[in-house]
N, C-alpha and C positions, 0 to 999 in steps of 0.2 A: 444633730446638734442645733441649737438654737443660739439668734447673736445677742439673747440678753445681756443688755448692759445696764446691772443696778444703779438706781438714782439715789439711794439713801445710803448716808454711810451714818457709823456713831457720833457721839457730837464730839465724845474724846477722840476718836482719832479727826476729825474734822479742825478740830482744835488744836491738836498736834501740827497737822500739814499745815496750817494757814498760819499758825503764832499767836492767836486772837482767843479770847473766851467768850463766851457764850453767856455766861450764868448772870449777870445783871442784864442782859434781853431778853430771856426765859425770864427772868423773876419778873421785869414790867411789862412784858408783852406778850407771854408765853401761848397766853388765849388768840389773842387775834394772829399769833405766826399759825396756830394749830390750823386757826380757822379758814387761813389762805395756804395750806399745806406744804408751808416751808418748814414745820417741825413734827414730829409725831410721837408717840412714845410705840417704842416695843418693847414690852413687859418692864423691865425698872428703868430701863435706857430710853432715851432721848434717839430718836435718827433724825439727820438732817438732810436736806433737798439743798444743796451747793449753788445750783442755778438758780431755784427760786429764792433762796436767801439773797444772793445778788439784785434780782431783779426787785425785790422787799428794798432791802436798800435803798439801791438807785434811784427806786419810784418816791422816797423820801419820805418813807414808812417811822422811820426811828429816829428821823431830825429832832423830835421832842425830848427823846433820854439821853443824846447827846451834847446838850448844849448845858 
């Protein structure tokens, strides 16, 4: 057995546990989250990377569509 522990989950359920939507940060930003691999699609779904979405954040990535 291996201690794989996956880093991507859906964005809905990502969305579900945290209370927060996504979908106006996908719509302005969606290119440059893919491009620093906080988003990715699999097949029609959206996964998201939890830690790097924070660390996007925090680094003050999105201050522009928040204001």
């Amino acid at each position: 057995m291996s201690n794989f522990t996956p880093t991507l989950v859906k964005k809905s359920v990502y969305e579900k546990q945290r209370g927060v939507s996504l979908r106006h940060v996908i719509f302005h930003k969606g290119k440059e989250l893919e491009e620093a691999g906080v988003i990715c699609r699999f097949g029609r779904h959206w996964m998201v990377d939890p830690k790097q979405l924070e660390d996007y954040i925090r680094g003050g990535n999105l201050k522009e569509i928040g204001e």
